[in-house]
Every structure is written in structure tokens, then in C-alpha cells.
C-alpha positions in Angstrom: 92.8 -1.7 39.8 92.3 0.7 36.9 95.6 -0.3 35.5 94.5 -3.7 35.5 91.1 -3.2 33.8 93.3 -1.5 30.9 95.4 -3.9 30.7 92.8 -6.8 30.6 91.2 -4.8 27.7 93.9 -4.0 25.8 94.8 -7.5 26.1 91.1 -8.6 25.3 91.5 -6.4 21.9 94.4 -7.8 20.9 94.3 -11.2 20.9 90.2 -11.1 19.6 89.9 -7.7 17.4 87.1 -6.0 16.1 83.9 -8.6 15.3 83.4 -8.1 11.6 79.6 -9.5 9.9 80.8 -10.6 6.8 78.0 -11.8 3.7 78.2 -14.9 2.7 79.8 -15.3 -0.5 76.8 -16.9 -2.1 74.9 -13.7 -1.0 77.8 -11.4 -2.0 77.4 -12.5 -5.7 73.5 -12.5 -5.6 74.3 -8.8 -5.1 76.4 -8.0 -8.1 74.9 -6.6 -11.2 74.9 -8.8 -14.6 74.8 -7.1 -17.8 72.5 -7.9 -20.0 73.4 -5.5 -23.1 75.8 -3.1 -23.2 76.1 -2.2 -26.8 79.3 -4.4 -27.0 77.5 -7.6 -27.9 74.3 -9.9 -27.6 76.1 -12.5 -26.1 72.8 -13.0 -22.8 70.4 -13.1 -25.3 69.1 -15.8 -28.0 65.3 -15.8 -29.6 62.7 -17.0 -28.3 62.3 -21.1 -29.0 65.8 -20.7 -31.1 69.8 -20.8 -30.3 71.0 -18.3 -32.8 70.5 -14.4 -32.1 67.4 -13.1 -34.5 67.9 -11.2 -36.8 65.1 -8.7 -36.4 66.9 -6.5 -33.9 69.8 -4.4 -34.8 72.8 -3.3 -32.7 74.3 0.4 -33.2 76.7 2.0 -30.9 74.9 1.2 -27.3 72.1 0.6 -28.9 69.5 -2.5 -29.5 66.8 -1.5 -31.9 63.8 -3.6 -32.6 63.7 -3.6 -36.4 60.0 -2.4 -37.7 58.1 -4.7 -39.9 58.2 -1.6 -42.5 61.4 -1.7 -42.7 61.9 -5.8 -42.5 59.3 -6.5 -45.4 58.6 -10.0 -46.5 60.9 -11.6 -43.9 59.6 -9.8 -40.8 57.8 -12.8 -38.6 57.9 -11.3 -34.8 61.2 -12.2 -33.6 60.9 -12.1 -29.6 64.6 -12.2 -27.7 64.8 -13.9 -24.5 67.5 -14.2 -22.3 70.0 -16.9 -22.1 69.8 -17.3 -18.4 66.3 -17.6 -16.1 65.9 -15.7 -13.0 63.8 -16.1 -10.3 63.8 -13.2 -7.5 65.4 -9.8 -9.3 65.9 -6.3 -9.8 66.4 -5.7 -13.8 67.0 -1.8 -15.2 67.2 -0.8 -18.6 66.6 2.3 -20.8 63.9 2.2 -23.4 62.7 4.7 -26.4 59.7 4.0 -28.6 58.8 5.8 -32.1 55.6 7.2 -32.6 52.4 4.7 -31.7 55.2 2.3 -31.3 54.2 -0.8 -29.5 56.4 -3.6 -27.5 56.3 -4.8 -24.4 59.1 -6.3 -21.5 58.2 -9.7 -20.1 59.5 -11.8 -16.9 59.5 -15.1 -15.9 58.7 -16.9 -19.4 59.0 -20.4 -19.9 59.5 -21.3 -23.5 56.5 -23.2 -25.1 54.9 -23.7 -28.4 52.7 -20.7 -27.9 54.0 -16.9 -27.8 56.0 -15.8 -24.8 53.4 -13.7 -23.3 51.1 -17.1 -22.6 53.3 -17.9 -19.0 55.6 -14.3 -18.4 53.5 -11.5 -17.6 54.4 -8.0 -19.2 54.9 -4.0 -18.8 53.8 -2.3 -21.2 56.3 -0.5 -23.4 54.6 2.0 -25.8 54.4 5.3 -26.8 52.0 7.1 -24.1 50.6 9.5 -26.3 50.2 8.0 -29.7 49.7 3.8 -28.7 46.5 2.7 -29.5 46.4 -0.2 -27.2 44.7 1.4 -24.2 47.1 -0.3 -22.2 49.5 2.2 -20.9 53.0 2.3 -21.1 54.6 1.2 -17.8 51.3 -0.9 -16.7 51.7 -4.7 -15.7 49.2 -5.5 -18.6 45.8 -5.5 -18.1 46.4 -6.6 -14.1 48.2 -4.0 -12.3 47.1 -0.2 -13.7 48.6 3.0 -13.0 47.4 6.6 -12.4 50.5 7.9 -13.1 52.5 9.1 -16.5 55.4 9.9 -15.8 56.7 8.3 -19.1 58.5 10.8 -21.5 57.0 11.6 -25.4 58.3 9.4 -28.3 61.6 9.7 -29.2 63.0 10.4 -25.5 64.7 7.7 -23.5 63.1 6.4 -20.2 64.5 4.1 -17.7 62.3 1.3 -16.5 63.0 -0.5 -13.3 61.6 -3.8 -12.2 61.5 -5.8 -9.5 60.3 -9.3 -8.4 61.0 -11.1 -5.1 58.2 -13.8 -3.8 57.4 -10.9 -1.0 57.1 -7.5 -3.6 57.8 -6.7 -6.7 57.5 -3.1 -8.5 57.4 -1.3 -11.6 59.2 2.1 -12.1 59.2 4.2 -14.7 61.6 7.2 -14.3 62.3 6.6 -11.1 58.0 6.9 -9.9 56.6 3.9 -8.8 53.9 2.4 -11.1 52.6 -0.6 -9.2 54.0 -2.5 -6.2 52.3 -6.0 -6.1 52.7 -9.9 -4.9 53.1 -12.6 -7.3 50.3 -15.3 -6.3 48.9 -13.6 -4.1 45.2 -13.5 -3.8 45.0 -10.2 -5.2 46.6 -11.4 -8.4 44.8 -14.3 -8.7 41.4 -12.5 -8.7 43.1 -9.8 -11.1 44.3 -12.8 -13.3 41.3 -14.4 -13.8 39.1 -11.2 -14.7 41.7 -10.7 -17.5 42.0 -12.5 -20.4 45.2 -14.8 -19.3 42.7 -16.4 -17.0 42.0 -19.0 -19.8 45.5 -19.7 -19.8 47.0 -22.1 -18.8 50.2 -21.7 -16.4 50.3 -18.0 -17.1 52.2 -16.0 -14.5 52.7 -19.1 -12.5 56.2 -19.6 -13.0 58.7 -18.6 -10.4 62.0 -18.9 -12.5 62.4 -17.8 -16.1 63.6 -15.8 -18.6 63.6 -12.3 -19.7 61.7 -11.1 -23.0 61.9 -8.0 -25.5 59.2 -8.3 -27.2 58.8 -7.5 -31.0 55.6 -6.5 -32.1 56.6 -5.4 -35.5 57.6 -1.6 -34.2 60.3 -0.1 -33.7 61.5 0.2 -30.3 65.3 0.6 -28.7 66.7 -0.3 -25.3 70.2 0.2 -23.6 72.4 -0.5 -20.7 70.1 -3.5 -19.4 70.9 -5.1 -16.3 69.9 -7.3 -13.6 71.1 -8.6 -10.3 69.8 -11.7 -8.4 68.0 -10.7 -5.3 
């Protein structure tokens, strides 16, 4: 009887083999990480309401330097990059370093309109912690989503930002410590939106798809190895 049972198993193995769960190759590639900027080109990125690449940011070595207004003179006019592609649920990581009481700022899901990005894609702050005069921290979901933590590093140092946005959770990480951890129409930001000063505008952090922004706001500010993946 025993020799039997074997037999009917090995038999059973054979012919049928392990059971394997394979992904979906839809949800396979959702997965895989997209670089944005890896020093070797711009080739994601465009300005904001143009086709061409601006020419207020600089590329050297790995790095992609928002050119100061100082240092631009008369043909400085805010050039904000966006990128090529829109994205909708995400997990985007990139390296940033600011200069001293440097300013700038990273936004999601903008839509391209006749007004400044930041009037539909909401936006973490990037500035110097220490020397910024907008009392905005650096690493805050501006003026919605707060943090009591700093643990952003002093002008001059890099810092690695994390973001991510699903319709269930998104978070903000600065350095690998969570900032905020909040839900995109939720009631919660809805009460927070309309107390702040986006609440008289119109389709502000309603979107659900859109792009990327690197924000100039005439300081100079660097990022590196960006990248995103699709959740």
C-alpha cells in the first residue's frame, strides 16, 4: 500500500510540478524603477508649459543644479522643470542639497495651466532648515501636512527625500524618518486644504495623475539620482 502511495505521488509531481504565483506582467513593470536623472542626460524632463529643456538649470557630473537668479541676471524668469511623463500612484526618490537660505520646493501631480505649477500639484518643501525664511520647513507638505521632526541635514549636505502617493497612503521621508503619512481627498485634507491658502484655488490637489515638478525659485538648489516607479 505504501508503495503505491509513493508511486501515485511521485507520479502526481511529475506530470503537475511545483505551483508557481507568477505577477502579471502588467504588475511586473509597475514595479521596475524609471530614472528620472542620472547625470547622463535630461532626456524625462522639459519646462514647465514648454517642449525644450530650460535653461535655468545646469547639469555637471551627476548633478542637476538650479541656476540662482544672482548668477542668471537679466535673463533669469523662474524656470520650473516638469517631467515628461505623468504619474498617478508612485514611490519617487531623489537626493537633494540646498545653499544657504536657499529656497525650492518638489511638487506632484501638476497639471499644466496658465498659472504657476503649484496652483493644482501640491509641494514638499525643499529649503535650507536653518537659514530659510519661509517658516515652512524643509520636508513639510506645504502649509497642510507639518512635521515635528528635523531630521534634514545643514546647507551644503546632501539629503535623500522619499515620496510616496497611492489613493490609500502616501508619505514623505526625509533621510529615511517619516515626515507625514496622509490620504489624498480624504476628509482630513480637505479641511486642511481649505484653511490654507490653496482653498481659493481652484482644482488644487485634485488631480490624480500628473507630472513631477523641480521648482525654481530663483535659488540655487541641486538634486541627483531621481527616480520613480509606478505603484
Amino acid at each position: 500500500m505504501k508503495k503505491l502511495l509513493y508511486a501515485l505521488a511521485f507520479l502526481s509531481a511529475a506530470n503537475f510540478g511545483p505551483v508557481v504565483s507568477e505577477a502579471p506582467a502588467e504588475d511586473a513593470a509597475k514595479s521596475e524603477w524609471i530614472t528620472l536623472f542620472d547625470g547622463s542626460n535630461l532626456d524625462a524632463w522639459r519646462e514647465y508649459n514648454r517642449e525644450s529643456v530650460t535653461t535655468g538649470w545646469k547639469v555637471e557630473g551627476d548633478v542637476l543644479t538650479c541656476i540662482s537668479r544672482k548668477d542668471q541676471g537679466e535673463k533669469a524668469r523662474g524656470e520650473n522643470i516638469i517631467t515628461k511623463e505623468k504619474f498617478d500612484a508612485f514611490e519617487l526618490e531623489l537626493d537633494f542639497k540646498v545653499t544657504p537660505a536657499a529656497n525650492s520646493g518638489v511638487m506632484f501631480h501638476v497639471l499644466e495651466t496658465k498659472k504657476p505649477p503649484y496652483y493644482t500639484g501640491p509641494e514638499i518643501q525643499i529649503q535650507d532648515h536653518k537659514g530659510g525664511h519661509d517658516p515652512q520647513k524643509c520636508g513639510w507638505l506645504y502649509q497642510l501636512y507639518p512635521s515635528e521632526t528635523d531630521s534634514t541635514k545643514p546647507a551644503g549636505e546632501w539629503n535623500h527625500l522619499r515620496l510616496m502617493v497611492t489613493p490609500d497612503k502616501c508619505q514623505i521621508e526625509v533621510n529615511g524618518v517619516l515626515y507625514s503619512e496622509f490620504v489624498k481627498g480624504s476628509d482630513d485634507w480637505n479641511e486642511r486644504v481649505a484653511k490654507s491658502k490653496f482653498g481659493k484655488w481652484e482644482g488644487f490637489g485634485e488631480a490624480t495623475n500628473g507630472h513631477i515638478c523641480l521648482q525654481d525659485h530663483n535659488d540655487e538648489v541641486s538634486y541627483r539620482d531621481i527616480k520613480i516607479r509606478r505603484l
